[in-house]
C-alpha positions in Angstrom: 10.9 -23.9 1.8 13.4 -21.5 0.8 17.0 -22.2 1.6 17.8 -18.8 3.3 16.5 -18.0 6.5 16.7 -14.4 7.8 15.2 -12.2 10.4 12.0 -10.2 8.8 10.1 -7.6 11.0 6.7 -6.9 9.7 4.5 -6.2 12.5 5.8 -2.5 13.3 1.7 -1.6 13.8 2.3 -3.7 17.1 5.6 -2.0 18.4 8.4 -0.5 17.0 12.2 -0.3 17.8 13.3 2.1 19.8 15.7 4.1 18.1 19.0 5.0 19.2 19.0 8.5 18.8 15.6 8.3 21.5 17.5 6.0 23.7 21.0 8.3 23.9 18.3 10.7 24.6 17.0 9.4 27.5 19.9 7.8 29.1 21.0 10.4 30.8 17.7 10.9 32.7 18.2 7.3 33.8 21.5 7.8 35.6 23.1 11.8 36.0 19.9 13.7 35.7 17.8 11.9 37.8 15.8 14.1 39.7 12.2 14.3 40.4 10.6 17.4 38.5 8.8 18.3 41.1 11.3 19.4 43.0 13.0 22.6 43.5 17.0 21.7 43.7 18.8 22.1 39.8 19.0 18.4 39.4 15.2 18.5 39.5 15.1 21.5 37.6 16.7 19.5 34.5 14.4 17.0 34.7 11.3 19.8 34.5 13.3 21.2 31.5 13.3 17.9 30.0 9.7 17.2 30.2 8.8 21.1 29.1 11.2 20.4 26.0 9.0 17.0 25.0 6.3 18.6 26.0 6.9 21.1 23.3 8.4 18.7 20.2 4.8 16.8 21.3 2.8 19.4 20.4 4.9 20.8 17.6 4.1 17.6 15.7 0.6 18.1 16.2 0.0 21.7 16.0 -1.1 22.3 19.5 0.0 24.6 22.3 2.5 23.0 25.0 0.2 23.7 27.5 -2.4 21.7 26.0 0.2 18.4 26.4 -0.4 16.0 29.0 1.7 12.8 29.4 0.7 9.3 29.9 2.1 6.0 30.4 0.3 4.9 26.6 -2.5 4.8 24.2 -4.6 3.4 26.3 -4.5 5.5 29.3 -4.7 8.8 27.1 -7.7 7.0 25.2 -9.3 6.0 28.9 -8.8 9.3 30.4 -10.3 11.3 27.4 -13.9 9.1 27.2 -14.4 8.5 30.5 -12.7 12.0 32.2 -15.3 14.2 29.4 -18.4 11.6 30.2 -18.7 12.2 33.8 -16.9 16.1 33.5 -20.0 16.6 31.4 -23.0 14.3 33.1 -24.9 17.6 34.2 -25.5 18.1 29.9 -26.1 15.0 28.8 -25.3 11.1 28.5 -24.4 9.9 24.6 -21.3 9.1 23.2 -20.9 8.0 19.3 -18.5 5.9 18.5 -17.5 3.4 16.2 -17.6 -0.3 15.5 -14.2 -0.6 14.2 -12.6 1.3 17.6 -9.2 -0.1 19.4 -10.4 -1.7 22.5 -9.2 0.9 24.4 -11.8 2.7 23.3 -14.9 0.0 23.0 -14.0 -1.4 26.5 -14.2 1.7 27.8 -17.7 3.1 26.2 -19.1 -0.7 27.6 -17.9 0.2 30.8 -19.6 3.5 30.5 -23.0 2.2 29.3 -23.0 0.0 32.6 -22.8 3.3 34.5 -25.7 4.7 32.9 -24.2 6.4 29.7 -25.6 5.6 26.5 -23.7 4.8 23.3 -24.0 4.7 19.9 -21.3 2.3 17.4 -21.6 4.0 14.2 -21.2 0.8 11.3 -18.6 1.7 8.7 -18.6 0.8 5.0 -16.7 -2.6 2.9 -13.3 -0.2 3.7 -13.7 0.1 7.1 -14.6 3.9 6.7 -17.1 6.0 8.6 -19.4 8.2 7.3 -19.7 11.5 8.3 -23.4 11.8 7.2 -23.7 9.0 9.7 -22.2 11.0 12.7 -24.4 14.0 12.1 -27.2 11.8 12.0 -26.5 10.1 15.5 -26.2 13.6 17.2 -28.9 14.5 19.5 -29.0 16.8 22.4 -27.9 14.3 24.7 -24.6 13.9 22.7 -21.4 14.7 24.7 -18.7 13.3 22.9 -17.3 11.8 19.4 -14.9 10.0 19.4 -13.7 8.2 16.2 -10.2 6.9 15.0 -7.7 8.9 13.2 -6.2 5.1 11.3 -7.8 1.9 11.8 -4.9 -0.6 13.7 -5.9 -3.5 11.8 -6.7 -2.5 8.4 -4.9 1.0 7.6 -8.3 2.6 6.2 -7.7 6.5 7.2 -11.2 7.9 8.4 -12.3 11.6 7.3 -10.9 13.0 10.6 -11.5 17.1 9.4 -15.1 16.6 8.4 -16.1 14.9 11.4 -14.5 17.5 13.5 -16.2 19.8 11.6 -19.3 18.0 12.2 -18.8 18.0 16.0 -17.8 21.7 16.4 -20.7 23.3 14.2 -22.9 20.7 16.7 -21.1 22.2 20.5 -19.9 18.6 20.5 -16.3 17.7 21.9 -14.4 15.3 19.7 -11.9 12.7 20.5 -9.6 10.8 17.8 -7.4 7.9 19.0 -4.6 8.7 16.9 -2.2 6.0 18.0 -1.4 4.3 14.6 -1.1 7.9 12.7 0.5 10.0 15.0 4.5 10.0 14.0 3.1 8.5 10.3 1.0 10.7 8.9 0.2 14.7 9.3 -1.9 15.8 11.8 -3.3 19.5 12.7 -5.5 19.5 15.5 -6.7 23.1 14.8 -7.3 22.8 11.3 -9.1 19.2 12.1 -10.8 20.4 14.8 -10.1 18.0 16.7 -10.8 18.6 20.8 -8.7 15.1 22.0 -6.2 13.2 20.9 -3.9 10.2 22.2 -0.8 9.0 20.8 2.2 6.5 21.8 5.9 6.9 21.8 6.1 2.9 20.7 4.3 3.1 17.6 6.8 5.8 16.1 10.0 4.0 17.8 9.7 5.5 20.6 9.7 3.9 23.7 7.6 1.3 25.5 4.6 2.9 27.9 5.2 6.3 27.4 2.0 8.8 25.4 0.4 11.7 25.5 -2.9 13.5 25.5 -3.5 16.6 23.5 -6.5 18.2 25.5 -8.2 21.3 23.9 -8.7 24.4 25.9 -12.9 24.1 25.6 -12.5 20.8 26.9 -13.9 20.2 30.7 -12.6 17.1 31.6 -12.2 15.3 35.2 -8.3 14.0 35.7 -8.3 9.5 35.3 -5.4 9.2 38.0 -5.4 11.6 41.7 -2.7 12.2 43.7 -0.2 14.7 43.2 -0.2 17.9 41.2 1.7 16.8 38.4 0.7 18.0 34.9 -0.7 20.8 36.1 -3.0 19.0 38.9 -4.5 16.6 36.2 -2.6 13.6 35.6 -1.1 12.7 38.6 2.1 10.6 39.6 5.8 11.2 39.2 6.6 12.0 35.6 8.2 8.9 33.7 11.1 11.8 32.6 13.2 9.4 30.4 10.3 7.6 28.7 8.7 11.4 28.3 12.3 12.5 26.9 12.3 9.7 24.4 8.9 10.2 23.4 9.6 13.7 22.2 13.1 13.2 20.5 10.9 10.3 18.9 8.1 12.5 17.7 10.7 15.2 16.4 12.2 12.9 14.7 9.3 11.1 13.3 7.5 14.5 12.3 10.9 15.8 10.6 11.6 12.5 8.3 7.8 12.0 7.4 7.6 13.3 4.2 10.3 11.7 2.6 9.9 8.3 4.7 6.1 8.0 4.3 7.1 8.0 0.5 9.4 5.5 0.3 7.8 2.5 3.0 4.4 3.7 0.7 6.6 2.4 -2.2 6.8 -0.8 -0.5 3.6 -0.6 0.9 1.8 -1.1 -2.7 4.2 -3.5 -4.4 3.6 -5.9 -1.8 0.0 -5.6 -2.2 0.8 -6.2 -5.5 2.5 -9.2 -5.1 0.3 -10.7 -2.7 -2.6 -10.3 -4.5 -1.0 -12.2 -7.3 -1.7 -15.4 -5.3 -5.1 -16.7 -6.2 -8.1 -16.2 -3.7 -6.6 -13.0 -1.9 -8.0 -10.2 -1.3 -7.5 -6.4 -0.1 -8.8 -5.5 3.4 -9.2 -1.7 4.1 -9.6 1.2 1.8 -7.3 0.9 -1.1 -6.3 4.2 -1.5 -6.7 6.3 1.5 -4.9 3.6 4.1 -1.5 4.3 6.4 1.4 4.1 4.1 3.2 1.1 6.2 -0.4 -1.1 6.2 -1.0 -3.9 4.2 -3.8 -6.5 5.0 -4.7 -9.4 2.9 -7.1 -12.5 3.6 -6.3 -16.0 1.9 -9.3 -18.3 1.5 -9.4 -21.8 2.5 -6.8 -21.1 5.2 -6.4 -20.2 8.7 -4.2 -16.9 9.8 -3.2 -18.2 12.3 -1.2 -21.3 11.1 0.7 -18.9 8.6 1.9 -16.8 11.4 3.5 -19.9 13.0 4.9 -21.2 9.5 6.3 -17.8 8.9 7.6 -16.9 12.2 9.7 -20.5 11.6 10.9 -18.8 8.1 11.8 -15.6 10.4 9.1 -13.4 9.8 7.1 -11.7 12.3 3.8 -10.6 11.5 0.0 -10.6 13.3 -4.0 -11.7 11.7 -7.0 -10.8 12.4 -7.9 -14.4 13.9 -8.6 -15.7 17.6 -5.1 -17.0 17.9 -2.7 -13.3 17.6 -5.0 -11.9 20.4 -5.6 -14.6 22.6 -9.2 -14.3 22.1 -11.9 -16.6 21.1 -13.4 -14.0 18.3 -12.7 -13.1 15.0 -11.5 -9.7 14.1 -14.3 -6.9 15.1 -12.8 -4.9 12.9 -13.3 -7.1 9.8 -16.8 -8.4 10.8 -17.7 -4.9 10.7 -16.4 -4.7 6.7 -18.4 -7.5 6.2 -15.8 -10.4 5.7 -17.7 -13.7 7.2 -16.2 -15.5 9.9 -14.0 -18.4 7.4 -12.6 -15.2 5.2 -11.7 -13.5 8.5 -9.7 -16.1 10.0 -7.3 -16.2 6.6 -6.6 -13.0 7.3 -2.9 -11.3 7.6 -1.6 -8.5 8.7 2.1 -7.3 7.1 3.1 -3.3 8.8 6.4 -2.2 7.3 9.1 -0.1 8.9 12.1 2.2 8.5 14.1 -1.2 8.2 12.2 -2.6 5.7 13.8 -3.1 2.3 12.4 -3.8 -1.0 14.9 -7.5 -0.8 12.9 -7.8 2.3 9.5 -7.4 0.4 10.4 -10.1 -2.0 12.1 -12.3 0.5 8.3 -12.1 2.5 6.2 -12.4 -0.7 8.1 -15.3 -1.5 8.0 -17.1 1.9 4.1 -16.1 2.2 3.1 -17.8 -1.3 5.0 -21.0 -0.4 3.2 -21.0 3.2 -0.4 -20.3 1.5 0.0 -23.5 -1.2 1.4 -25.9 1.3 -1.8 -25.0 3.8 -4.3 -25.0 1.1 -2.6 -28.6 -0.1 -3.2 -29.5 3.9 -7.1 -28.3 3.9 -9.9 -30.5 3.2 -11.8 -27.2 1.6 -9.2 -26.5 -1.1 -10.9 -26.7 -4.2 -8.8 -28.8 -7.0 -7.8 -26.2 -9.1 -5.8 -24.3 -6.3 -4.1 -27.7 -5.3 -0.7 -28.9 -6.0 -0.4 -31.8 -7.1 
């Protein structure tokens, strides 16, 4: 084990810091400015200001109209709201929904929730990258078919799907399109004109912004029946008081995000592919997700003859925080979905690791990690009975 011990945060795909130009931001909705927007005295007034003003950096960042910016305590809601609110706004033309096997649970719990109340739906496979194929979307299109909805980035493996052709696909076909774009949003560019793109969710936490605070974009041809009743708020379809600090922050996050991506995408990419390179110096590892076309920050590798789980508690003792693809990370009894739909068979799976850099990353950090992680895969392979002998120490 290496002598020095320091604090390594590699699991930014999970959550991100809050930053503290987002929390000055939103402080003083927490305390001066507290008003309720819906109000009509000027204390309320600034908090309406406030949200209008995130509403706008929002859709800035994503080339939409304010007015097409709802907000929502998270990915998840946003991703709940667009499947389900389109499925029953839309029952009277038709029941299918096309998907795909590699989906955040937020959106596969959701579709199996549908088909028990009568929908039908149809999990398009992807390839060895984890990518979908166009080709294959057109083809699962029948008159039936009310909504796409297909990931901008996968969360697990970084593989960017081809977001602009399958919009295109969907509008030449009448068809609305949804893209859960929680892990790109803030990371990479997104135009939801030019990608013809009808839906799309996003959360402040994954661009370090803050905690339970997201947003869906919500197309003007969209009909769509609100998730949450109640009040009039956002324009009588998302009701509830508005969260005005945690919308505050998630707009001074977005701004922020949009405004340094070039440059930062650049540099963590940098990082990104000389850990890669590094890791896959260590025998038996392998490259999970496209190789090319992946988020910049993404980096997911499987060790044979080890379990992923037992190097996220060996490294978390070395100080470094990062997730797998294995039962243990998720508290669930199943391997990845995500990489038994590349392929990988159940023993690969389980050796899998997943390392998302950071704005605080450092290239000291990456070799501090690569370091730690090679030491952690030959003392668990020296542990396992299924080591071959020429990857043993002796």
């Amino acid at each position: 084990m290496t002598e020095e011990k320091r604090f390594i945060y590699m699991d930014n795909a999970a959550t991100t810091p809050t930053r503290k130009e987002v929390v000055d931001a939103m402080i003083p909705y927490m305390s001066d400015n507290f008003g309720n927007p819906s109000s009509l005295y000027s204390i309320a007034e600034l908090s309406a200001e406030a949200v209008e003003t995130a509403r706008t950096q929002v859709a800035s960042a994503i080339g939409a109209l304010p007015k097409e910016i709802y907000f929502t305590s998270g990915g998840t809601e946003a991703d709940n709201w667009a499947i389900k609110g389109v499925a029953f706004a839309n029952r009277d033309k038709g029941n299918h929904i096309i998907t795909s096997q590699v989906e955040h649970h937020a959106v596969l719990h959701t579709t199996e929730w549908l088909e028990k109340q009568g929908f039908e739906v149809t999990y398009l496979p992807v390839d060895s990258y984890g990518m979908v194929s166009p080709g294959d979307v057109r083809d699962a299109i029948t008159n039936k078919t009310i909504l796409i909805t297909i990931m901008t980035a996968n969360n697990e493996i970084g593989t960017i799907m081809p977001i602009a052709e399958i919009g295109k696909i969907a509008r030449e076909k009448g068809v609305l399109f949804h893209t859960d774009a929680v892990q790109a949003a803030g990371h990479i560019p997104l135009d939801v004109s030019e990608m013809n793109i009808d839906m799309l969710s996003l959360s402040g936490h994954k661009f370090r912004g803050p905690k339970g605070t997201g947003a869906l974009y919500i197309g003007k041809r969209v009909k769509i029946d609100p998730l949450m009743h109640g009040g009039a708020q956002e324009r009588h379809r998302r009701a509830g008081t508005e969260n005005v600090p945690g919308i505050v922050g998630l707009g001074k996050a977005i701004e922020l995000s949009a405004a340094e991506m070039e440059e930062e995408s650049g540099r963590i990419s940098s990082l990104r592919d000389m850990l890669i390179q590094k890791l896959l110096e260590i025998p038996k590892s392998h490259l999970n997700g496209h190789p090319e076309i992946r988020l910049p920050n993404n980096v997911n590798v499987v060790f044979e003859y080890i379990e992923g789980e037992s190097i996220l508690l060996m490294l978390n003792r070395r100080g470094i925080c990062a997730s797998t693809g294995s039962a243990c990370s998720s508290k669930s009894l199943d391997p990845s979905h995500v990489l038994m739909a590349c392929g990988l068979p159940h023993e690969t799976i389980h050796g899998s690791l997943r390392l998302t850099l950071g704005h605080d990353t450092t290239e000291d950090d990456i070799e501090y990690v690569v370091q730690n992680i090679r030491e952690v895969v030959q003392k668990l392979r020296n542990m396992s009975p299924l080591t071959p002998p020429e990857l043993r120490n002796s």
